[in-house]
N, C-alpha and C positions, 0 to 999 in steps of 0.2 A: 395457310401453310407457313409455318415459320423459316425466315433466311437464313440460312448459314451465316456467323459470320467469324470473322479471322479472329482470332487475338492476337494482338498488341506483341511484335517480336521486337524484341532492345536492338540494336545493334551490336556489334560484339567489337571492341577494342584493347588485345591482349596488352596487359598491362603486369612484367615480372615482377615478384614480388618474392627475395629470397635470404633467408638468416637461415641458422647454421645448416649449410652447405643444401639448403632443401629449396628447389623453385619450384612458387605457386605461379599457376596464369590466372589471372581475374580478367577476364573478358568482361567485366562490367564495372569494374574502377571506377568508368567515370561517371557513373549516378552518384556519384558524393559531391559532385559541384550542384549547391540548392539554386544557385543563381542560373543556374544554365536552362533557355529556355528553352533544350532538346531536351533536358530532363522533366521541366516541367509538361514540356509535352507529352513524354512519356507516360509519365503518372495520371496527364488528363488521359489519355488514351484508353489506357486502365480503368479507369472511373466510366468513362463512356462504354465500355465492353461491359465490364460491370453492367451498369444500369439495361443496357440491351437484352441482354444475356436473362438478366431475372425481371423485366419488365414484365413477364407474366407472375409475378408472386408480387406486384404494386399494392395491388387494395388489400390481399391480405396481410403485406407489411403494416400496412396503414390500419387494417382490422388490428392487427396485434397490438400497435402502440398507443393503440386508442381503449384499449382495453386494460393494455398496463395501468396508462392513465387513469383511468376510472377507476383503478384499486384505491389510487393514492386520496390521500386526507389533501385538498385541495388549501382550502383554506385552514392551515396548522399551526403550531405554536411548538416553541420546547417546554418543557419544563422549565419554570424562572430556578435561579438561583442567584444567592446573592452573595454579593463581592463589596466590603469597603463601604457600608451603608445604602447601596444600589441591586434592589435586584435586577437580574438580564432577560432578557427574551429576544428568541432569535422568531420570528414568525413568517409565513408563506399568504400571499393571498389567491384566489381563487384567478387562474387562467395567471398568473406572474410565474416565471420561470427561477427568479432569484430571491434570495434572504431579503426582510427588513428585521435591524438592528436596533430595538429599542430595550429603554429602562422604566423603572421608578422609583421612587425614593423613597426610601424605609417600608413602605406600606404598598403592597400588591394591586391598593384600592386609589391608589395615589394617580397624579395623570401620567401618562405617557409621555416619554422624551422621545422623539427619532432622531438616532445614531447614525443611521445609512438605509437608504432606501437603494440597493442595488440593483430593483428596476431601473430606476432614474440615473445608475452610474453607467450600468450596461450598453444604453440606447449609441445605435452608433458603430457599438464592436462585434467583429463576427468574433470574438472569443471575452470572457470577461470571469476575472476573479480576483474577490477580496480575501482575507488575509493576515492572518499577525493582528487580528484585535489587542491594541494594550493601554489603558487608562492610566492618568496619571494618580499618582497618592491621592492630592486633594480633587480628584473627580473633575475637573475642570478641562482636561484635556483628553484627547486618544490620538495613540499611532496607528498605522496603518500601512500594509504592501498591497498594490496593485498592479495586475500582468495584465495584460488586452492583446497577448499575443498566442501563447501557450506555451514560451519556453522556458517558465520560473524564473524568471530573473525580473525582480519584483520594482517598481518605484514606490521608496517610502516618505509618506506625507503624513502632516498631524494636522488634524482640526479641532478646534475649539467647541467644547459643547456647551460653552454660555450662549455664545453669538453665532453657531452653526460655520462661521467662516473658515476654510482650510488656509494653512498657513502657505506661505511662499516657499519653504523650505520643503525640497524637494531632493530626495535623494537616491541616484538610480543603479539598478543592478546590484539589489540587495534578496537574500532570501525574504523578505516580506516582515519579518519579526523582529518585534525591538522590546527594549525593557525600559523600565523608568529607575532613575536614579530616588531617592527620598525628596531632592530638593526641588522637584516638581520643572526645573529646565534642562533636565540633562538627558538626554537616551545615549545607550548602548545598542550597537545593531551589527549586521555580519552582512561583508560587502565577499563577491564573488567574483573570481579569476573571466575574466572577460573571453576569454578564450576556453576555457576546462570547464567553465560554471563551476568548477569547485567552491563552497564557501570554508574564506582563506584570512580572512582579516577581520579583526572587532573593531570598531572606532567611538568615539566618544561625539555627541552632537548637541550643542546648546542651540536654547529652541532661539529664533532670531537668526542666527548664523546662517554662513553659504554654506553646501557642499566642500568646497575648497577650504575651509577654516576648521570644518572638523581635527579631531587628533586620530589619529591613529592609536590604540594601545596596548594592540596582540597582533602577532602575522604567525602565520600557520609554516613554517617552511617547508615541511615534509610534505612531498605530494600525494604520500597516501595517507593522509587524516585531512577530517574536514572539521572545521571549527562551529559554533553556536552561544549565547549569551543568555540567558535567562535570569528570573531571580530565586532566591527561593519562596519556598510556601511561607515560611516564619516572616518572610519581607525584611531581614535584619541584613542578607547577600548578595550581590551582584555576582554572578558565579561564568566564568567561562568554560567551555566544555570543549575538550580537543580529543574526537573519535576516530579511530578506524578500526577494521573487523576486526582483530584481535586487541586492543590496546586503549585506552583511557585514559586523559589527563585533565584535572580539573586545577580554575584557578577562583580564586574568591577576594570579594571588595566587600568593604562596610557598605551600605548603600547609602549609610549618611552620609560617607565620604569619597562620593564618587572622582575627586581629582587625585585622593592618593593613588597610590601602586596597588596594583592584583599582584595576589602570592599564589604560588604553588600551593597546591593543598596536598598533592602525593607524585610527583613526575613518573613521568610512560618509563615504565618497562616493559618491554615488550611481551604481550602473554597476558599481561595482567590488566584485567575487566574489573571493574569498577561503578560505583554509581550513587552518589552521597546526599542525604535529604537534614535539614537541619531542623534539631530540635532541642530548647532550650539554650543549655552551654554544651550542647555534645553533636556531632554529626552521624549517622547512621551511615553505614555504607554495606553496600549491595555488592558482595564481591567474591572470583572464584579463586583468591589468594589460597596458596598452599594448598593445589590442583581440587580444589572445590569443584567440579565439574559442573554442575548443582547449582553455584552459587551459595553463599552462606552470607548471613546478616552478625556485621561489629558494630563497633563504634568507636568514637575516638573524640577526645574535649576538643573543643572549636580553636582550642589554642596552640595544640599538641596534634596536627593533621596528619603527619609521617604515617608510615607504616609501620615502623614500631611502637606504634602506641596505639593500633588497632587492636581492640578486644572484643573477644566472642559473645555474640546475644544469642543468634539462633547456629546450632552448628547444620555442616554441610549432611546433606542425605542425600543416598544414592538412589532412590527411589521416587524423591519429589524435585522439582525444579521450583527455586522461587524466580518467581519473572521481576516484579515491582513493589514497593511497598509505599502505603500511604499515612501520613504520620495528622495524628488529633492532638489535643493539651491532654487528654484521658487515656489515649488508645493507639496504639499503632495498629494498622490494617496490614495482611500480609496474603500478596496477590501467588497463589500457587498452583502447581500443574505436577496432577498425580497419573500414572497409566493413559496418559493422554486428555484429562477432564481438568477442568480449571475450578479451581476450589479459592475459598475466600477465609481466610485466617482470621481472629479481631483477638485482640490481646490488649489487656488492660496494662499501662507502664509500673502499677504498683506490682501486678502479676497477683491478682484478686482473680484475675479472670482470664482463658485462655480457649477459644472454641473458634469453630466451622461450622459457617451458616451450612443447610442442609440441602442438597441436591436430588434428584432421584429419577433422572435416567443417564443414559450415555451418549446423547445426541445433543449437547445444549451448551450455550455461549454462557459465561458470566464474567462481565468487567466491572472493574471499580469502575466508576462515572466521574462526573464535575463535582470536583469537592475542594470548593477554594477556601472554604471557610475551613478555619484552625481552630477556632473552641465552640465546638457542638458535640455532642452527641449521636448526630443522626451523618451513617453513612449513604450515600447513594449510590445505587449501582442498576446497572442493567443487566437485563437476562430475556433469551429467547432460544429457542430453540429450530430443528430441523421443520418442525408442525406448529410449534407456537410462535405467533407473533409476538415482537421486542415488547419489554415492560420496563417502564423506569420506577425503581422503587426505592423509598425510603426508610432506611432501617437501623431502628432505635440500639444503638451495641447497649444499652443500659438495659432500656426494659422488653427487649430483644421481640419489640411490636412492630408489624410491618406495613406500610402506607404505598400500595401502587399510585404513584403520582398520575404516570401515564401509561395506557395500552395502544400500541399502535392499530388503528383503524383497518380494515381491510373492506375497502368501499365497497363489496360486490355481494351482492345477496343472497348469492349459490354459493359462496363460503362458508365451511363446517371445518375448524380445525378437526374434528374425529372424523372425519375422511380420510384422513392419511395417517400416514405410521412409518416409524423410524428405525434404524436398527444399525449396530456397529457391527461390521463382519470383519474377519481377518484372513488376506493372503498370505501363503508361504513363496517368499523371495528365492532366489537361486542357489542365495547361502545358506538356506533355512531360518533366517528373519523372519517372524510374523510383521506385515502388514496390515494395519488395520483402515480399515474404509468409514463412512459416513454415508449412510443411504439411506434416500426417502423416495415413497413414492405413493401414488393413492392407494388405498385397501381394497380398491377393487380392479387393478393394474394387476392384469395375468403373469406371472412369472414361468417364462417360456421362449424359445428364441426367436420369437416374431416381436419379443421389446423392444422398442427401443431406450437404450442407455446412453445418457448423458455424465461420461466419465470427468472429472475437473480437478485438476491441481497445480499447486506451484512448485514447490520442493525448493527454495534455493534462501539465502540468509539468513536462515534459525528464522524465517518468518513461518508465524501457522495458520492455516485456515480453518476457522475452528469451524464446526457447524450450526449456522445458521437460519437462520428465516428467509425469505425472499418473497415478496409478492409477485415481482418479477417473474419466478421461479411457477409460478401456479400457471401460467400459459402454457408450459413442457407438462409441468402435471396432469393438468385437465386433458392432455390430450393421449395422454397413456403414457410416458416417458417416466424411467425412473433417472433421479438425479444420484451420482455418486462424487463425493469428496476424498480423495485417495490418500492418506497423510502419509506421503513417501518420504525415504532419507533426502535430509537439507532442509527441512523445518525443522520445528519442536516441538513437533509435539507430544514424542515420549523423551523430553527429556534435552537436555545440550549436547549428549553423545548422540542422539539423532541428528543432530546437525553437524556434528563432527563428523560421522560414519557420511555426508552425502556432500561434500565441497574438495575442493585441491584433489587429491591425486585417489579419493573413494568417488568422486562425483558421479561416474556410473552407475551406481548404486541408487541415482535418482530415474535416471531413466530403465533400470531394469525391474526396478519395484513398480515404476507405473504399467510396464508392459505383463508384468508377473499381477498384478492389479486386476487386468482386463480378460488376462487368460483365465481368471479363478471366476468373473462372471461369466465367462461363456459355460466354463466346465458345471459351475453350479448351477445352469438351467437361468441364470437371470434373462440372457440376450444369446445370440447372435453373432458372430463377424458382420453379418449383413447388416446388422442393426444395432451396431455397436461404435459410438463419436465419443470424441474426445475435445478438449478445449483447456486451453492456456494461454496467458496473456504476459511479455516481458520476459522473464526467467524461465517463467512457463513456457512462454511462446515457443524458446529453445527445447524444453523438452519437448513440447511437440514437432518440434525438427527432427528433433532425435528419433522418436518413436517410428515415424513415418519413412524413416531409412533403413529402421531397422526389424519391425513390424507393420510395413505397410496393409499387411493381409488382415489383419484385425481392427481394421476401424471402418467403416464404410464412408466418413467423413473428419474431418477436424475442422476445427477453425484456430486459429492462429491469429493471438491480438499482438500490434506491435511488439515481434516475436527478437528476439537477441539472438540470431543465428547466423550471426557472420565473427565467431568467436574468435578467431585467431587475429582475423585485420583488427579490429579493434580493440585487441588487450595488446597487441604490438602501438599501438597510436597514443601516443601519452598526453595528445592535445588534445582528443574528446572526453567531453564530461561524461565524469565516473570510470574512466577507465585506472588511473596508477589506484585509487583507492578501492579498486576491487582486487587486487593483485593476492591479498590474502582469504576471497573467496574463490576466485578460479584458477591463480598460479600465475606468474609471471611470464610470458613464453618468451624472453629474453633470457631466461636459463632451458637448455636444451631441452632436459626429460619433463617440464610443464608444457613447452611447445609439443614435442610431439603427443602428450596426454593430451591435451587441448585440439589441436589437431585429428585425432581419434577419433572425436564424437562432433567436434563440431560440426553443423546441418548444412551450410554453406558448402563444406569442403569434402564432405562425404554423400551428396547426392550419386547417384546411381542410376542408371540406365534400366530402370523395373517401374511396374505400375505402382501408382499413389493413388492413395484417398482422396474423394471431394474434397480441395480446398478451400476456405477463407480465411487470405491473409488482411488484416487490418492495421492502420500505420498512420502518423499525422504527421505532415510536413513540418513542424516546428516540435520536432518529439527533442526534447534536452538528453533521454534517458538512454532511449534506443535510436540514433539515427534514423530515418524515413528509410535511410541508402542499404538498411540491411535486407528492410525483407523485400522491398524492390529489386534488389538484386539478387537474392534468393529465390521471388518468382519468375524473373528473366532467364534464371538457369533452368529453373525448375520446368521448363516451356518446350528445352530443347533436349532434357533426359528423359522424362515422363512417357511413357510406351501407351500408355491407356488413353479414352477417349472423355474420360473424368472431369468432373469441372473443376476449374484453377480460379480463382480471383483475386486481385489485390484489388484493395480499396482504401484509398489513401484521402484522410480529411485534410482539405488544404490550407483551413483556419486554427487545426488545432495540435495541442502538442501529449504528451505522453497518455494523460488523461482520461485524453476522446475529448469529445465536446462538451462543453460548458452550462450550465442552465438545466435542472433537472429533468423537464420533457426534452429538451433538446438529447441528453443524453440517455435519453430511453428508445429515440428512434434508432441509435446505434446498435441497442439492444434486440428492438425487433427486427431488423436486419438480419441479426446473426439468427433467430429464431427462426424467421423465413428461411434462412439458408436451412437450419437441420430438418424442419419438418417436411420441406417442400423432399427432398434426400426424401423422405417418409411417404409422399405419395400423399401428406396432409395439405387439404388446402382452405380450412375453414378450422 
């Protein structure tokens, strides 16, 4: 007979908290002290209830991950590519958790160099990641960011690839990425606000030198843009980049002359998005000037950067978004998204030639790939799809001949991609927006309301979830689960006024397309309320705050990853990282009418005294992104409104940060977890 046992009650410490003329009570303020070892007890608390609580779904978590595992290509390899007279390969060995980083020279047939064996760097850390690979010109050197904790806040060090020796020079609380000047001892890298983690500063580093001796040679002052330093593809620019959600500023350096001054290449105005690639004597720029919503491709001579001297290459369309482009000596590549589907442009610079590689369904990824090399012929790109596993392909834009490098492996026997089958469906939203879905599931998965459905999205940043592969994913399949991808307002993926229509003062519009999402599976016979989950991670995580306040009767479960639903404390706190630079995605709530919009939906501050879904919250004590203290204190509330007899869980990793865990099986047990959670909800136990 199994024990009752209590869950883990917070204690409550009213804590006011009041701007214009409105007081909140946070009776759990004080789970934002990380130090305090009440809180850390709390969380162990949590974790022990946890583990108690599903100690009957043990082995078959363990069945699960062990079966992920077994998908995966063990001992792997990337596709080489080559850079600088070197080609790369990143490779896996059989039972290692982490990358090794090796080359060869000129020839594929050549020996081996080891760059990094991140087995051998790991040993030691319960958290471990490399980072920021950057070689110097003459191949003699590499930089490198390293975190062993999981907050992003990287230590950058160079090592010599003659003599294998890392240098003394050590430079910490960097985003991990640095660039090389031409003269083979200079880096540019981007150091971050010790406090905000914003990255806020570029600095200059000759190799030999201390941390203290660096120069400074950018500061960011605005606290909502964050800065980064790259070069270009041509290798002729040191280019600074100063972003926030609406707004762009680049600056650029000769890279032979890395002690001169960086100039402005076009100064923020506010509005105006940007995004410049160089080719020849001209820069290309990526930009939605003169309300291009769209995005539209100019250009402008390397010497002449203003905005007045941008001129039209491709003009703006209402109907296509360009996302990216990718620039050859022959060809520019132009990455586009039509009706939601990502389409591949290739354009000859003489304009001999102008076409779109060819597609032919509605469920499928295509990216441009690793293309560091500037005079080829041959583009690389990936493609997979809902049913098909990734393929890395090689394709000739001349003799328009195509070369699968690689197919990704799917280790398991009883795998038959024409087993399953795909299909784009669309909801109608409250406004009469069509919504459109991504769903897969096996072909011989009944469609009826004893399915179960695995609803999934993010909606926030003009980030899009395109639809994918997953091996992962075939655990839920095999077991009768259909998986559904919800492309709600606050991505892009029909377009940039999709992501306009779902941020600042439309944001609701993400959480009622997800909930108008799930009511259109029930009604078309997919599923169930009974058998109907949902899942978001961050951004997401908040939607599913949302949904669960305001639709709790349509989900029979969620899970909820390191979830952003304590909205309003946190976009008032200008000293947690990422909050002033989000201010142009969710609203500043130091102007009234964002506060109380914000306020409205946020999940924290709209809990309700009504029954909730099976929960799992998930959260890492060194999360940079989202606080641990949000959804621990959203489950500490959540403990004493909830009227039903439901299960609640937070599970908090105490080694890792926004991520999850580090190390590829390590971060797949995170996954069977969560799978244990919904099937076991299912009455599956095998």
């Amino acid at each position: 007979m199994k024990t009752t046992i209590e869950a883990p009650i917070a204690r409550q410490i009213p804590k006011e908290l009041e701007i214009h003329n409105d007081l909140r009570i946070d009776n759990y303020f004080w789970l934002n002290q990380r130090e305090d070892q009440n809180v850390l007890d709390y969380l162990n608390a949590e974790n022990d209830y946890y583990e108690q609580e599903t100690a009957h779904t043990n082995s078959f978590e363990k069945q699960l991950f062990e079966e992920m595992k077994a998908r995966i290509k063990e001992d792997d390899s990337s596709v080489p590519y080559k850079y600088n007279g070197y080609w790369y390969i990143v490779r896996y060995e059989k039972g290692k958790d982490y990358p090794i980083y090796t080359r060869k020279k000129e020839s594929l047939e050549a020996k081996e160099e080891l760059i990094f064996d991140c087995n051998d760097m790991a040993k030691g850390h319960g958290y471990f990641r490399l980072v920021g690979l950057s070689v110097s010109p003459d191949n003699t050197m590499i930089s490198f960011g390293l975190d062993t904790v999981g907050r992003r806040q990287y230590n950058l060090q160079i090592k010599s690839l003659i003599t294998n020796e890392i240098f003394s020079d050590v430079i910490k609380n960097t985003t991990g990425s640095s660039t090389w000047a031409n003269d083979n001892c200079t880096i540019f890298y981007t150091k971050k606000d010790e406090q905000t983690l914003r990255a806020n500063e570029i600095y200059k580093h000759k190799i030999g030198d201390s941390e203290d001796e660096d120069i400074i040679v950018f500061t960011e002052n605005d606290d909502t843009f964050g800065v980064a330093v790259y070069k270009s593809k041509s290798r002729k620019y040191i280019i600074i980049a100063c972003y926030s959600t609406l707004t762009n500023e680049f600056h650029i350096l000769n890279a032979d002359a890395p002690d001169n001054e960086f100039k402005v290449f076009q100064k923020r105005v506010r509005g105006l998005e940007y995004s410049m690639s160089h080719f020849e004597n001209h820069f290309y720029v990526v930009t939605n000037k003169d309300e291009a919503t769209n995005f539209k491709l100019m250009k402008t001579p390397e010497n002449a950067t203003k905005l007045e001297n941008w001129v039209e290459v491709i003009p703006h369309r209402k109907d296509v978004l360009i996302e990216d482009i990718e620039i050859f000596k022959d060809y520019i590549v132009i990455s586009e998204r039509t009706n939601g589907l990502n389409e591949i442009r290739i354009k000859r610079w003489d304009n001999t030639e102008d076409y779109y590689l060819p597609f032919d369904n509605e469920t499928y990824t295509v990216n441009v790939g690793t293309n560091v090399d500037f005079d080829t012929e041959i583009l690389r790109y990936a493609y997979n799809s809902l049913t098909t596993p990734a393929s890395v392909i090689d394709f000739n834009m001349r003799t328009k001949a195509k070369e699968i490098k690689k197919e990704q492996q799917v280790l398991d026997p009883k795998f038959d991609k024409n087993n399953y089958t795909s299909e784009r469906i669309w909801a109608t939203a409250q406004d009469g927006t069509k919504i459109p879905m991504s769903v897969v599931r096996r072909k011989d998965s009944k469609l009826d309301g004893n399915t179960p459905v695995l609803q999934y999205a993010y909606g926030s940043y003009g980030s899009t979830v395109d639809p994918y592969f997953s091996t992962i994913r075939l655990s839920l399949l095999d077991r009768g689960f259909i998986y559904v991808i919800a492309h709600v307002r606050g991505g892009e993926y029909l377009g940039r006024q999709w992501y306009e229509d779902g941020k600042l003062l439309k944001k609701k519009n993400t959480f009622t397309d997800f909930i108008d999402c799930s009511k259109h599976l029930i009604a078309e016979g997919y599923t169930s309320k009974s058998h109907l989950y949902a899942m978001g991670g961050s951004a997401g995580g908040l939607l599913m705050g949302v949904i669960i306040n305001e639709a709790p009767e349509l989900y029979n479960g969620v899970i909820a990853a390191v979830p952003f639903v304590d909205v309003v404390t946190t976009m008032l706190d200008h000293t947690i990282p990422l909050t002033t630079g989000e201010y142009d995605e969710w609203g500043n709530p130091n102007n009234k009418d964002y506060y109380k919009y914000i306020k409205s939906y946020s999940p924290y501050d709209n809990l309700k005294k009504q029954n909730y879904p099976n929960l799992l919250v998930t959260t890492g004590l060194h999360d940079s992104q989202v606080q641990y203290w949000e959804p621990a204190k959203w489950v500490s509330k959540l403990r004493t409104y909830k009227q039903d007899t439901n299960k609640l869980y937070l599970l908090t990793n105490m080694k890792a940060g926004h991520g999850g865990a580090s190390g590829r099986f390590e971060a797949l047990k995170e996954d069977a977890q969560e799978y244990a959670f919904l099937l076991d909800l299912e009455g599956i136990t095998s």
